[in-house]
Wavefront OBJ file of the C-alpha trace (Angstrom):
o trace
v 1.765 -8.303 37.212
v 2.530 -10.185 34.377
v 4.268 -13.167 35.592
v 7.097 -14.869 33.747
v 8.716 -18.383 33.408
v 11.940 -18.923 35.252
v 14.824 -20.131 32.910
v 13.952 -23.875 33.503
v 9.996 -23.427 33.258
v 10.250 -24.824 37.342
v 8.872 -21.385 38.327
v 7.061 -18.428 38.017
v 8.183 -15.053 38.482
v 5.766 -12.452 39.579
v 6.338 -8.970 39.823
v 4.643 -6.202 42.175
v 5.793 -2.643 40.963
v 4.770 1.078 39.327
v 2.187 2.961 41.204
v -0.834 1.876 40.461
v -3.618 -0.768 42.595
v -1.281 -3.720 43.163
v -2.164 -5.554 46.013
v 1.392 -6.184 47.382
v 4.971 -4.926 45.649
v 8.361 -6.476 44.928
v 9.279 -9.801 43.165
v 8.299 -13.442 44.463
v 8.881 -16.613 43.069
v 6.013 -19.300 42.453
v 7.004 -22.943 42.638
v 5.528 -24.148 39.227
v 5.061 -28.173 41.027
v 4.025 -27.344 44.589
v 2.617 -23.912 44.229
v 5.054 -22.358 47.230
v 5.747 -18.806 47.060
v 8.852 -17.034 48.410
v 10.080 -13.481 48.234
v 12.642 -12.272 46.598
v 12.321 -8.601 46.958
v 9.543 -7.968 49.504
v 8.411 -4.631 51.392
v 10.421 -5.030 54.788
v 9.782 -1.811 56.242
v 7.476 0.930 56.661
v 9.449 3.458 54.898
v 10.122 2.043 51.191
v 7.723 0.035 48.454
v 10.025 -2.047 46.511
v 8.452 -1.621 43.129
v 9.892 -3.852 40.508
v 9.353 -3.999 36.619
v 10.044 -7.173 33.877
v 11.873 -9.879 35.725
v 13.511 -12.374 33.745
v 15.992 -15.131 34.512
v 18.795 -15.689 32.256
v 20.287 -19.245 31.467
v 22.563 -19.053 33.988
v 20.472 -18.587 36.484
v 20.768 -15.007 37.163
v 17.503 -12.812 37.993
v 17.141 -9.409 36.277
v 14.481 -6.930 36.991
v 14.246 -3.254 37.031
v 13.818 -2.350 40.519
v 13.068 1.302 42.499
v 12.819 1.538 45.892
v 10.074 4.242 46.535
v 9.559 6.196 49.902
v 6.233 4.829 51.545
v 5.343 8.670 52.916
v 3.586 10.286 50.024
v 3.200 7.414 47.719
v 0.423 7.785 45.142
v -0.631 6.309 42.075
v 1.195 9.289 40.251
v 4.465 8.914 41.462
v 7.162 9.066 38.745
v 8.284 5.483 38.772
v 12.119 5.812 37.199
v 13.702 2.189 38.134
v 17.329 0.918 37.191
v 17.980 -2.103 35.833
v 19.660 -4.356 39.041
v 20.844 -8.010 39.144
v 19.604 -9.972 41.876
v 22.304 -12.483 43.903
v 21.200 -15.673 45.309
v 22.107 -14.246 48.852
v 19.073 -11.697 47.936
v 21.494 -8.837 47.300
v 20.990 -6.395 44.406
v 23.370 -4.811 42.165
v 22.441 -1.874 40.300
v 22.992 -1.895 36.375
v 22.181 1.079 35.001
v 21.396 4.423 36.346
v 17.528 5.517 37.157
v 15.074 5.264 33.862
v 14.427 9.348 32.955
v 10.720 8.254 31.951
v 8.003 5.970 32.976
v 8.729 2.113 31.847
v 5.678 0.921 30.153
v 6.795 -2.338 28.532
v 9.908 -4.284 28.680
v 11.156 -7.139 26.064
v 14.162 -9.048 27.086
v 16.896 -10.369 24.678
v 16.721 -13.878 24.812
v 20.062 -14.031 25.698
v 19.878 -11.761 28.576
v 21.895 -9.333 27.484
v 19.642 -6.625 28.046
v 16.382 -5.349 28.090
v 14.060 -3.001 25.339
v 12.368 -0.874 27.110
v 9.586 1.724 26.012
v 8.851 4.610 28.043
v 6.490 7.544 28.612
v 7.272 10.998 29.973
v 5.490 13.339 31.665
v 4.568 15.485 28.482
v 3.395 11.962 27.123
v 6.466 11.690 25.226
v 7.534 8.326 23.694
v 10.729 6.407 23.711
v 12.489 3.159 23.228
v 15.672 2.459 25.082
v 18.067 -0.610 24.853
v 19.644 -1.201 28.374
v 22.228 -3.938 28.098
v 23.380 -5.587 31.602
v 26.916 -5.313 30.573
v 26.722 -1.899 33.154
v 27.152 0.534 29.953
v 24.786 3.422 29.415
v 20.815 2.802 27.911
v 21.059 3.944 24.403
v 18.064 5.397 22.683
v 16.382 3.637 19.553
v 15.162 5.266 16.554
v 11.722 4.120 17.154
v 8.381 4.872 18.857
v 5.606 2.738 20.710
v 4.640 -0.254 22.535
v 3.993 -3.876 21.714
v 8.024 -4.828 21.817
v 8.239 -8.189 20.043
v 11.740 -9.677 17.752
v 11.379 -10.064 14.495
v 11.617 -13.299 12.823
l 1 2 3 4 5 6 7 8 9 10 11 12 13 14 15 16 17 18 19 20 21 22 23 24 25 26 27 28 29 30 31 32 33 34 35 36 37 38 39 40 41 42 43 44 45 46 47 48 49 50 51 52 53 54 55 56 57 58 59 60 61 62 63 64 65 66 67 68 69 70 71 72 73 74 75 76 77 78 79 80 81 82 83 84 85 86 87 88 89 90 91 92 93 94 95 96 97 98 99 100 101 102 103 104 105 106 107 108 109 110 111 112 113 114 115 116 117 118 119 120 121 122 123 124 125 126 127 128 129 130 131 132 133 134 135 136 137 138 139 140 141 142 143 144 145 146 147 148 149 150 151 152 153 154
């Protein structure tokens, strides 16, 4: 879904994640010269989908990505995806961020910095928010706004 450019343009980022028809979950790298694939986060057991949201590398070569681990036993395309925000370690270890989202992530714009992430959000009652998560480990504060199609302003 959506992939994205790694810092130095030498790779793609592609994320599997969210309930939904994807035809394989977690986060894999693309080799932008030779085409290679390796995973980052891949499904390596029967009893949890990795399903990860909005990757994006930051300068220093750091991978963010919001990231749930879902139990594989009763997993539909209505399960109430709530992700936290991790950092991902070049020995493939996460760290978690930010506690669990408390709505559905729908679209995600990253500061091009990488200090954090917008991120807009559904609820169950169809409810609509838009949440700034920095990855400074501090708590998601709530904009003042509403909707989707995230972009900076000039």
């Amino acid at each position: 879904e959506r992939p994205v450019w790694s810092a130095d343009s030498r790779a793609l980022y592609t994320a599997g994640g969210g309930p939904g028809p994807d035809l394989r979950y977690g986060l894999y790298r693309t080799d932008a010269t030779s085409g290679s694939e390796s995973a980052l986060i891949a499904q390596g057991s029967s009893e949890q989908i990795p399903l990860v949201l909005a990757p994006y590398q930051a300068s220093d070569g750091r991978i963010y990505a919001l990231v749930e681990f879902a139990p594989a036993q009763g997993f539909t395309w209505d399960y109430p995806f709530r992700p936290a925000l991790v950092a991902l370690a070049a020995d493939g270890s996460l760290t978690r961020l930010s506690d669990p989202l408390t709505a559905t992530p729908v679209e995600a714009l990253w500061a091009v910095d990488g200090s954090g992430v917008v991120v807009a959000t559904v609820g169950a009652d169809g409810s609509e928010q838009v949440i700034w998560q920095t990855t400074a480990q501090t708590m998601a504060r709530k904009l003042p706004v509403t909707g989707r199609a995230l972009a900076w302003a000039p």
